[in-house]
N, C-alpha and C positions, 0 to 999 in steps of 0.2 A: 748458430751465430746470431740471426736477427732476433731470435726469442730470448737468449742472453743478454741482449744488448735493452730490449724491450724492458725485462725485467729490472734491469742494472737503472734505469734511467725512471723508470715510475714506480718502483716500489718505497714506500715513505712520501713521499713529493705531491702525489695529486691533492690531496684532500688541501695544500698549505700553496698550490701555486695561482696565479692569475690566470683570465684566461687566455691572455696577451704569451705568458711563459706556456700552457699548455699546449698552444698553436705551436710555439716555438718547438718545441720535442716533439710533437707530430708532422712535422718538417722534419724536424734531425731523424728521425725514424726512416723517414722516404730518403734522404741523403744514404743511411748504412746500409738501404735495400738498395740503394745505385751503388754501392762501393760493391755489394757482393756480386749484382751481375757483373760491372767489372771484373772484377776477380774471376770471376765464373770464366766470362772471356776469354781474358788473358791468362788462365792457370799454366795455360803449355811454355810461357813464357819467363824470362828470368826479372823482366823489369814490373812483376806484377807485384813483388814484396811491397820495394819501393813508391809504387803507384798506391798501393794499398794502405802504406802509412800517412802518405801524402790527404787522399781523401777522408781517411777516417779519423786522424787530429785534425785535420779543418771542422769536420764533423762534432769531432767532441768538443774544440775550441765554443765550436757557435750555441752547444748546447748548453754549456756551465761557466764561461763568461757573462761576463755583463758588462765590458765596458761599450763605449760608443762603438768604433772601430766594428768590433764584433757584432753589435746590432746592425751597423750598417752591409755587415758581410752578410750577416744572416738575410735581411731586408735583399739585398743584390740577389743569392740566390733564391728566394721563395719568390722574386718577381720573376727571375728564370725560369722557374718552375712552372708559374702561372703559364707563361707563354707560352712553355711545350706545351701544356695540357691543350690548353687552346687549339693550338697547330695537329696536334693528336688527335682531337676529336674533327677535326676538319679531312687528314689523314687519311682516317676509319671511315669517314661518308666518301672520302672520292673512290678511294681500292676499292670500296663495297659491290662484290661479282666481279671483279675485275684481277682478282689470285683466288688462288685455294687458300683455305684457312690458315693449312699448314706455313706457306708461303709469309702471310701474313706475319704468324706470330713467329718466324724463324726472325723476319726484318724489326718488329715493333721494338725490340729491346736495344739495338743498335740505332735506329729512330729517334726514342727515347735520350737516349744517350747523346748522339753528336747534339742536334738539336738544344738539348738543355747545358752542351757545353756552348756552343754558338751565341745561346740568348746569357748568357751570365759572361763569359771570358772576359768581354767588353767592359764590364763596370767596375768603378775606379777602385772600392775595395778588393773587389777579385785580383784585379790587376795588381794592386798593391802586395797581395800576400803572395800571388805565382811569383811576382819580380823579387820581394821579399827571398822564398824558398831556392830558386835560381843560384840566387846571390851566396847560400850558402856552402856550394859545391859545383864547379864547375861542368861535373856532370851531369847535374840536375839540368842541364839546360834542354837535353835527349833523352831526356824520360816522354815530356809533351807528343814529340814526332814519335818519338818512336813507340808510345800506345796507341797512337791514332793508324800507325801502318800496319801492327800487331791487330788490330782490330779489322782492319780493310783486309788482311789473311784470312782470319779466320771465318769472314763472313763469307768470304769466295770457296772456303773450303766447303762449310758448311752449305753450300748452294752448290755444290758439285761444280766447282770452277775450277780452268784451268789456270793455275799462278803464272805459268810459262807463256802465255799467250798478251797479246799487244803489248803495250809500249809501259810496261812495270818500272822502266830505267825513268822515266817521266816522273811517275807519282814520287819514285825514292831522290829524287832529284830536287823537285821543287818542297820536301819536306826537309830535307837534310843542307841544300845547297846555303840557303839563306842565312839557315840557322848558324852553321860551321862558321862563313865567314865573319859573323856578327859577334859570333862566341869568340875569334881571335884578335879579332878587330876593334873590339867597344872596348872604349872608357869612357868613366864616368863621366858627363857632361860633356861630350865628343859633341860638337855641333854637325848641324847636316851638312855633307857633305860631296864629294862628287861619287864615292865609295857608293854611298847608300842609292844614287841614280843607276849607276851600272850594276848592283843589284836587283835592282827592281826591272830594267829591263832586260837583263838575263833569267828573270823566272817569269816576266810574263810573256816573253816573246813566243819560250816553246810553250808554255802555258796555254796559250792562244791558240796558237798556228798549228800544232801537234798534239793528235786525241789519244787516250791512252787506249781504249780499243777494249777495253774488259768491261763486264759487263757487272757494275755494284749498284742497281738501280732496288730500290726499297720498293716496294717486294720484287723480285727476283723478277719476277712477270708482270710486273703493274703496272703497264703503259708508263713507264718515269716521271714516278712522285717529285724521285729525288736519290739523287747517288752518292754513294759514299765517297766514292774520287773526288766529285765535287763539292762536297763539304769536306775534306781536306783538303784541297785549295786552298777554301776560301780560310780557312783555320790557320793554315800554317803563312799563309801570308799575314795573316794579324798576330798570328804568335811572333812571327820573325821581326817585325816591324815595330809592331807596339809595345810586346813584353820584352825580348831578347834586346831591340836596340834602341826602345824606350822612346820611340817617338810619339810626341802628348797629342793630343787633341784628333785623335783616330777617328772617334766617335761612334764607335763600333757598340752601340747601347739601343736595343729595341723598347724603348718607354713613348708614352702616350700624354705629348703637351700639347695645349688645344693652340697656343702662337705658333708653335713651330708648325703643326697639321693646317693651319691658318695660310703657312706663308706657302707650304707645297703644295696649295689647293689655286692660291691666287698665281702663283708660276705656273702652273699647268693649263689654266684659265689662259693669262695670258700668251702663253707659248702657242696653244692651241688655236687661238685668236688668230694668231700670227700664219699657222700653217693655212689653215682654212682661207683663209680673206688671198694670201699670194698661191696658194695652190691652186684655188677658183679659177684665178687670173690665168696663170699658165697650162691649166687643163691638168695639174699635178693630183687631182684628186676628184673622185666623183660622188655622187651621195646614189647607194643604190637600197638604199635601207634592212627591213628586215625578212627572209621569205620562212624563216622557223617559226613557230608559236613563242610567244612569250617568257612561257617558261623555259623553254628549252635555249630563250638566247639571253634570260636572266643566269639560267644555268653557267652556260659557255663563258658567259661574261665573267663568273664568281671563278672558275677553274683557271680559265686566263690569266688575270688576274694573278690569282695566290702563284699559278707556278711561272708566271714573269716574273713576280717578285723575287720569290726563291732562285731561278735557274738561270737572269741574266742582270736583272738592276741590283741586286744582293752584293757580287760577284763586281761588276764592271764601276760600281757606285764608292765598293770600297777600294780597288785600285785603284780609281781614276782620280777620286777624289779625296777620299779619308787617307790613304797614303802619298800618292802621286802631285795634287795642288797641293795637301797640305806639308808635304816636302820643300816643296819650291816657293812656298808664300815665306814657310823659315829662312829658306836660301837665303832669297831675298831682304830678306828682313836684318840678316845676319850683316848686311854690307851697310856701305852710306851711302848708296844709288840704285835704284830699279832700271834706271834708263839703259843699261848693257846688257839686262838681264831682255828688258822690252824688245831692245835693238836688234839680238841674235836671236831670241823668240821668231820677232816679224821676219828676218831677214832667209831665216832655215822653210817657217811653216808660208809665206806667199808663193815662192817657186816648188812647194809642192803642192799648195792648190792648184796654181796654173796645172800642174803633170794633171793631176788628179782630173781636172775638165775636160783636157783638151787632148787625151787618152778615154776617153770613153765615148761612146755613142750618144749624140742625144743634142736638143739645142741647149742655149744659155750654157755656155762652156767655159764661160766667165763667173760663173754665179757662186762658186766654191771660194773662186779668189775675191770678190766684193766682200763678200759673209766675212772673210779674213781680214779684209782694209776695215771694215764696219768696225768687229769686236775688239781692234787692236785698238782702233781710235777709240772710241768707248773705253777702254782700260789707261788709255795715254791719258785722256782728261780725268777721269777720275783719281788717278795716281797725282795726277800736276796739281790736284782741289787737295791733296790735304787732310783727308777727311777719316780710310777708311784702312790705313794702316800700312804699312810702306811692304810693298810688293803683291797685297793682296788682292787687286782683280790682275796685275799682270801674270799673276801665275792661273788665275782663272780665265784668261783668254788664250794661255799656251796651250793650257790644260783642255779648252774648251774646243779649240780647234783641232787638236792633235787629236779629239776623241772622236769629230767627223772623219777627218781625212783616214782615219785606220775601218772604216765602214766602207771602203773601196769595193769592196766584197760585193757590195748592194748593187753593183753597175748603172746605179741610178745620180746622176749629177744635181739634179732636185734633193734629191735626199739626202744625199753628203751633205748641199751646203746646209740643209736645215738640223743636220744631224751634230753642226757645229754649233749652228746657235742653240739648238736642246742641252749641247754640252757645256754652254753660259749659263744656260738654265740651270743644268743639275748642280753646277758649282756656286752657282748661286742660292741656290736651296742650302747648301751646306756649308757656306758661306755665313748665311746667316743661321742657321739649325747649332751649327757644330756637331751634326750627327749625317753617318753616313746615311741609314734607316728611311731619313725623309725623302731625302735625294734620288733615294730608291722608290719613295713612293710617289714621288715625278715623275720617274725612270718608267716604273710600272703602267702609269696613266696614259703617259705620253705612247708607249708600244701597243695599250691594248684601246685606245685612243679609235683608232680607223674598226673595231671591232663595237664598241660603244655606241656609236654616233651613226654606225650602218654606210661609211664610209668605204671609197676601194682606191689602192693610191696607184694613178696608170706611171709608169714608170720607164 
């Protein structure tokens, strides 16, 4: 098949193309070698024809078109591409002694795979041609889930996994549930509505609260790089939201701008400002520095790091914010008043910070609900100036508070309330970014933040 394909595409052509077109086909080459492990994959399966046409005329499209569209599709994917490489060679140094080989290469193809679906789904082309294809059979809309669950089988087969074991009704739940009601529910130009809230908190509730208990960590033994459950997640919540119910401005695009890197360097900065200076004061934090060598806490630092990013600001960056504020900034915006939207915001999230403080051990049992009166004033005046778009920090202060008080978890009343203003922060990175990516790499700074600085937070 690939030597067919190899042949079919550069015989006659070299000697007459640029070198801009011969990059091109040696890209489209690496796209028919992902089509056939696909295929490889999924052979046991019926939707792998379909899956198969699907990626290999996207393939041929990007190889012997030339209009814009198509260079920008191709451009979309060969920056995905980049980035898995990236994240692959990053990968291959952490696992290293850490699985058997075999281990390794059973995971790398499946790796390979979601990842380079993760770093492209996001971009506008991409997007455009999956909504495109979608559109043209309503069953195309369960080809997406249902390769990604086809592939979560067969990896657990292949790793002598029991399919019958933990919470399997979970994973087929949060790829299928969204998707269903969106496929019966959408029309074209449906604005946001209350449908698409109680979607979103029915998959993330159990989502959260309830671990599915199998075991798809890449490699099989490799201290958790990264799991396949969990990059389904985080997939089918952007499939279901951005592609199927076509909500804009997701920002679900891993690309490198030095303003937008600018603005989540200077949020971090000052957030961090912020923690240290009132942490001092109330003894929330201690500086106990470093007792490792150098290298070994340059090490720990770089591991942190990439798998924060990946296994918790990745995940909580893009519901909280790429779909969750940027749902309710539309709400909002949809009407001619934010002030009812403000009013039952502040009136729902105060009387659960009070619960929040004054159910937990600890002093400053007030400090979750201050953090609450703070961010909401802050959102009132900004909203009252005019300025920055109607309903856009009010939905970044629901949003923002809503994402401490669900850190209940922490038993820490210090932390909650700062874990609300982090969540001003992160909506504010992406506020101004328009991508969830940055927010993530706030998200990131900010958690590995007390590991950086030689910090210990007394709690």
């Amino acid at each position: 098949m690939i030597f067919a394909n190899i042949f079919f595409m550069m015989k006659g052509r070299m000697l007459f193309q640029s070198i801009f077109e011969i990059l091109r086909n040696c890209f489209s080459l690496s796209c028919i070698v992902w089509v056939d492990i696909s295929i490889f994959v999924l052979s046991t399966t019926r939707q792998a024809p379909g899956l198969r046409y699907l990626l290999f005329s996207t393939t041929k499209k990007m190889t012997f078109k030339k209009s814009g569209f198509e260079n920008n599709l191709f451009n979309s994917l060969l920056k995905g591409a980049f980035a898995t490489i990236i994240l692959t060679l990053f990968f291959l140094f952490y696992t290293s002694g850490r699985c058997t080989l075999a281990e390794l290469l059973m995971a790398l193809p499946f790796f390979l795979l979601f990842y380079f679906v993760q770093f492209t789904i996001g971009r506008e082309s991409v997007l455009q041609e999956l909504q495109k294809w979608i559109g043209k059979n309503r069953w195309n809309i369960f080809v997406f889930p249902t390769a990604m669950v086809m592939l979560y089988f067969t990896y657990l087969i292949l790793n002598n996994q029991n399919l019958l074991e933990g919470n399997l009704w979970l994973l087929l739940y949060i790829t299928y549930f969204p998707v269903t009601v969106f496929a019966l529910r959408n029309q074209p130009g449906r604005k946001v509505g209350w449908l698409d809230f109680t979607v979103f908190a029915l998959v993330l509730l159990p989502g959260s609260l309830v671990s599915i208990k199998q075991n798809s960590e890449m490699p099989i033994n490799g201290n958790g790089f990264d799991s396949i459950s969990h990059l389904i997640i985080i997939l089918s919540g952007f499939y279901a939201f951005a592609v199927v119910r076509s909500i804009r401005e997701v920002g679900f695009v891993p690309e490198l701008k030095w303003k937008s890197l600018r603005t989540a360097l200077l949020v971090w900065i000052g957030f961090y400002t912020l923690v240290f200076v009132f942490g001092r004061s109330v003894n929330f934090i201690e500086i106990i520095g470093y007792k490792d060598p150098l290298e070994m806490v340059l090490k720990s630092i770089l591991f942190t790091l990439i798998g924060t990013f990946l296994h918790t600001a990745l995940f909580e960056e893009l519901f909280f914010r790429g779909i969750l504020q940027n749902m309710l900034a539309k709400r909002i915006g949809q009407g001619k008043s934010w002030r009812i939207f403000w009013l039952v915001g502040f009136l729902i999230l105060l009387p659960g910070a009070l619960l929040v403080g004054y159910t937990l051990e600890g002093q400053l049992k007030w400090f979750p609900a201050l953090v609450t009166i703070l961010l909401f004033g802050c959102a009132y005046l900004l909203e009252r100036s005019e300025k920055h778009g109607l309903g856009v920090y009010t939905s970044l202060a629901i949003t923002g508070v809503t994402f401490g008080l669900v850190h209940y978890h922490a038993k820490s009343i210090v932390y909650i309330g700062l874990a609300c203003v982090a969540g001003w922060a992160y909506g504010y990175t992406y506020h101004k970014t328009k991508n969830v990516f940055y927010s993530a790499v706030v998200h990131t700074l900010v958690n590995t933040g007390v590991l950086i600085f030689g910090l210990k937070m007394i709690r």
